[in-house]
C-alpha positions as CSV (number, residue, x, y, z in Angstrom):
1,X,19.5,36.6,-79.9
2,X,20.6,37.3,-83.5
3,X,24.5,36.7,-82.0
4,X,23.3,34.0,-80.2
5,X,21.3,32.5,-83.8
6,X,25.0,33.2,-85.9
7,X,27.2,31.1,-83.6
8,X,24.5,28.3,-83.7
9,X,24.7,28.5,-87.6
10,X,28.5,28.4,-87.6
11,X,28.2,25.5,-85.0
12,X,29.4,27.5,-82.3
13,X,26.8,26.0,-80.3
14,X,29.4,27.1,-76.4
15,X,28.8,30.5,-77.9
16,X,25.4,30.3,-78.9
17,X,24.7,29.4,-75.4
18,X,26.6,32.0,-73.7
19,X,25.2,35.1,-76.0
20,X,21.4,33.8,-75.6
21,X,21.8,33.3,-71.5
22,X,20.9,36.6,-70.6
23,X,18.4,37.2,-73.3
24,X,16.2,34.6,-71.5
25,X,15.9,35.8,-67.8
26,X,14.4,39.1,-69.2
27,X,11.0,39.5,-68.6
28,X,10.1,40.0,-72.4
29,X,11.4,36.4,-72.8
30,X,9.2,34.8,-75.4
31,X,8.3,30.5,-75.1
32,X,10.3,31.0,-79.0
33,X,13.8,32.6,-77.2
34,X,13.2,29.8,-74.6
35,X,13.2,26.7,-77.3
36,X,16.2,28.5,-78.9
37,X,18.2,28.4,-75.9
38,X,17.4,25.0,-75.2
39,X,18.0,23.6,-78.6
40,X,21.6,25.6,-78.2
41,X,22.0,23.8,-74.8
42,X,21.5,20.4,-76.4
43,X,23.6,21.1,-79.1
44,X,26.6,22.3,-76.9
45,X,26.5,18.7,-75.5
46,X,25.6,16.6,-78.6
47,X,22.4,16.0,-78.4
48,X,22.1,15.6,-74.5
49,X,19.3,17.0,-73.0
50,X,20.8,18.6,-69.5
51,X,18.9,19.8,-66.4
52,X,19.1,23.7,-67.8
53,X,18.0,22.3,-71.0
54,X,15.3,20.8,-69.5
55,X,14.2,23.8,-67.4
56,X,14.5,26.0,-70.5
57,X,11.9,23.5,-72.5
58,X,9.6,23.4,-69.3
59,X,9.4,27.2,-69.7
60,X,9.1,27.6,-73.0
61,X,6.2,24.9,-73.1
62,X,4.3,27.0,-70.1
63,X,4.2,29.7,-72.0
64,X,3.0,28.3,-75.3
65,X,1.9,24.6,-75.0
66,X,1.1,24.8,-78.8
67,X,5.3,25.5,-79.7
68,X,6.4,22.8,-81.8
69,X,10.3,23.3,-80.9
70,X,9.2,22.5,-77.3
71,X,7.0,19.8,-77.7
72,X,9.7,18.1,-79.6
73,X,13.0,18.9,-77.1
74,X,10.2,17.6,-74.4
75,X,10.0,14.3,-76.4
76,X,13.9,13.9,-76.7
77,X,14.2,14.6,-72.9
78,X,11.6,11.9,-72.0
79,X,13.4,9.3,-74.3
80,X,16.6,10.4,-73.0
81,X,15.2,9.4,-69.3
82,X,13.4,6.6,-70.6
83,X,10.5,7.2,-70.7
84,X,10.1,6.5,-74.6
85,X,6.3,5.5,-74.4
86,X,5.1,9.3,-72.6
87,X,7.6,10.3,-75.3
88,X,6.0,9.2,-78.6
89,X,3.1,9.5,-77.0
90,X,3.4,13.4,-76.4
91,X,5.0,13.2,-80.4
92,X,1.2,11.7,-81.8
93,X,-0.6,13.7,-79.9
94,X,1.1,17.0,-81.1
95,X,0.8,15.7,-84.9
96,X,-3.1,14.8,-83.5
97,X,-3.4,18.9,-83.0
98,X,-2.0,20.4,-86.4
99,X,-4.7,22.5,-88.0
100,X,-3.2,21.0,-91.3
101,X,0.3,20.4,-92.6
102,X,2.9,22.4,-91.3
103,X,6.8,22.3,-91.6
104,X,7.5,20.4,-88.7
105,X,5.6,17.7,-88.8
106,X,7.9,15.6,-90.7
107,X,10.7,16.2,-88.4
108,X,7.8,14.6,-85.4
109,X,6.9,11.9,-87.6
110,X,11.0,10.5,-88.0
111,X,11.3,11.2,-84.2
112,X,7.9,9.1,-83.6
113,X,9.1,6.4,-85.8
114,X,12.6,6.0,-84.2
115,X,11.3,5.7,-80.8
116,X,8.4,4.1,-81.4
117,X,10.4,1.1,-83.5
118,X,12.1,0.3,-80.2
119,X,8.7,0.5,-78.2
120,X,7.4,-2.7,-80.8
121,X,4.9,0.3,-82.1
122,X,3.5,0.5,-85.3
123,X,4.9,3.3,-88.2
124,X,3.3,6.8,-88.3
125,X,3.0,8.2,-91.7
126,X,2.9,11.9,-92.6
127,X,0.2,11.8,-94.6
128,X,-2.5,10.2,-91.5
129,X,-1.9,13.5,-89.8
130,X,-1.3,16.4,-93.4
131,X,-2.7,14.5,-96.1
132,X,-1.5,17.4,-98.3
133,X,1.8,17.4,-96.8
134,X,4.8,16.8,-98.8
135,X,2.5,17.9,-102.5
136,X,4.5,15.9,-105.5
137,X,7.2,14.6,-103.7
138,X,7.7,10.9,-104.2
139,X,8.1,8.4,-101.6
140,X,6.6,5.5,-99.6
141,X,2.2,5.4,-99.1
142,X,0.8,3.3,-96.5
143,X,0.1,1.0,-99.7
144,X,3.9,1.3,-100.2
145,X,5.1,0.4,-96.8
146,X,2.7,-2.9,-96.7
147,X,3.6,-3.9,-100.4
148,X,7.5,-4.1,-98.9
149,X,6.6,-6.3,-96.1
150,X,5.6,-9.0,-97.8
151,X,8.4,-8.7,-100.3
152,X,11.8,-10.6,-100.8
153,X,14.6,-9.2,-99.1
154,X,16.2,-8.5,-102.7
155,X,12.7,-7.3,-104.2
156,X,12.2,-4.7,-101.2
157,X,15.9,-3.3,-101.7
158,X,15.6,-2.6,-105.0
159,X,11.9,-1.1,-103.9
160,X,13.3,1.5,-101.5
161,X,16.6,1.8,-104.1
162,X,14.0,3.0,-106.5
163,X,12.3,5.1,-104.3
164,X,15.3,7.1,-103.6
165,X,16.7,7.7,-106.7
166,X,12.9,8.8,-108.0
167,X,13.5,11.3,-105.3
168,X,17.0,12.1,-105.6
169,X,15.9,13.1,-109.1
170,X,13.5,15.0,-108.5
171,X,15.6,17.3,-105.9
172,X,18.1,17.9,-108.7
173,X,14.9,19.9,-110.1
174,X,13.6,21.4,-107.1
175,X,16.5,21.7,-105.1
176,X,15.0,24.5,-102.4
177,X,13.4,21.7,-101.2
178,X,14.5,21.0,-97.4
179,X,12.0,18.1,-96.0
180,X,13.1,16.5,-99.4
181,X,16.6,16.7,-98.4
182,X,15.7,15.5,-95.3
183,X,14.1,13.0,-96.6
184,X,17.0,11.4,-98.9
185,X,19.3,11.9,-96.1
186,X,17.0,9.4,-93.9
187,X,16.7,7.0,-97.1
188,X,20.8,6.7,-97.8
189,X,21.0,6.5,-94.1
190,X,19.1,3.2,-93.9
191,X,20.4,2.3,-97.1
192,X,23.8,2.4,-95.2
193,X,25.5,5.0,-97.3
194,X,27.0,7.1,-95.0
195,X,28.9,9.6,-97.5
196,X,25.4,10.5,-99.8
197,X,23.1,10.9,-96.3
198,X,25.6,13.4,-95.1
199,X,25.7,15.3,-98.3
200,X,22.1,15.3,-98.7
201,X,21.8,16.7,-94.7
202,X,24.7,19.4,-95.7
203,X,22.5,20.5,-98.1
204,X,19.5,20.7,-95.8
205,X,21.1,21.9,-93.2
206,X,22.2,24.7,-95.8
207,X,18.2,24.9,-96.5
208,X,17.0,25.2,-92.7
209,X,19.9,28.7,-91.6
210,X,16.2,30.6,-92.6
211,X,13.8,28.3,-90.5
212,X,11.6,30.3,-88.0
213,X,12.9,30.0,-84.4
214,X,10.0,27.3,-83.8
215,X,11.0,25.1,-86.0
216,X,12.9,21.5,-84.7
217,X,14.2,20.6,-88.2
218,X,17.1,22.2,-87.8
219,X,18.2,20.2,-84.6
220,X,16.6,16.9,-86.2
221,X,19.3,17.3,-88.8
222,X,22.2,18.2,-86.9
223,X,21.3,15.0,-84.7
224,X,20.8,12.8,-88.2
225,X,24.8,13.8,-88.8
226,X,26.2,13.3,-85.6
227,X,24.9,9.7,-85.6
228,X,26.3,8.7,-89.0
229,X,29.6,6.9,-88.8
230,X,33.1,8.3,-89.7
């Protein structure tokens, strides 16, 4: 697997595949080797969740219900298929089921939020699920988020412009911070500044080489970049 977790960091993702194949029809084959293998699979075809992707998620979830990486892979597939609704609904429920904040959940909550703006559903903030999630990092409350709606369209730009460079600040001082990078990524993103979200992704995507195996940040970002424009 360690071959297999170098070509994947070097975005070798053809070669990823190949050197984790035979690690996961061993017997010892854990539901974490599993969720690696699929997130290679998905990343060999950018961001397409195949058939042998999909088996490889449905094994790694039978074997541990509870692992995040599958939960989440399981959510893309469904959207993929269209089945958006089972999809964010399967997203909430795993956020429902944290024993408190855990890295991960941020990465749910953007995925719950994308599909669930083209389901008509309302925004899921982190903090209803970790309310300690996130400690000083600035950024929008649910206060925050309802202040903007009933703003101008000029007034909530500069809102979110603030928000963003509060944060963007405070990364220059804490810059080991990878949901924070995440975070600004998203923000420039829907600011439409292509060139500073894809900076502020190379940097996390820097940050998450050293996440656990588990952990679905690390295709959350790679899918962030592939979907920006140039």
């Amino acid at each position: 697997m360690l071959l297999g977790q170098t070509y994947m960091r070097m975005g070798r993702y053809r070669d990823a595949v190949s050197a984790m194949e035979n690690v996961t029809e061993r017997p010892d084959a854990s539901s974490a080797i599993l969720s690696q293998y699929a997130e290679a699979l998905i990343a060999a075809d950018d961001g397409i969740v195949t058939p042998a992707a999909r088996a490889a998620i449905g094994r790694a979830r039978d074997m541990d219900p509870s692992n995040p990486a599958a939960t989440y892979y399981e959510a893309i597939a469904l959207d993929q298929a269209g089945d958006g609704a089972e999809a964010h609904d399967l997203l909430i429920a795993r956020l429902d089921a944290a024993n408190g904040p855990a890295p991960w959940m941020e990465a749910f909550v953007a995925q719950a939020n994308s599909i669930g703006e083209t389901l008509g559903r309302e925004p899921v903030s982190l903090a209803a699920f970790a309310p300690t999630a996130g400690g000083d990092t600035p950024g929008p409350t649910a206060g925050d988020v309802a202040a903007a709606a009933d703003m101008s369209e000029d007034d909530r730009a500069a809102f979110i412009r603030s928000m963003v460079e509060r944060l963007a600040e405070r990364l220059r001082d804490d810059p080991d911070d990878l949901d924070g990078w995440m975070r600004l990524g998203n923000a420039y993103r829907v600011l439409g500044e292509a060139a500073k979200a894809r900076e502020a992704y190379l940097t996390a995507n820097r940050l998450a080489e050293t996440l656990p195996p588990d952990d679905p940040r690390a295709q959350e970002i790679r899918q962030a970049m592939s979907e920006l424009p140039g």
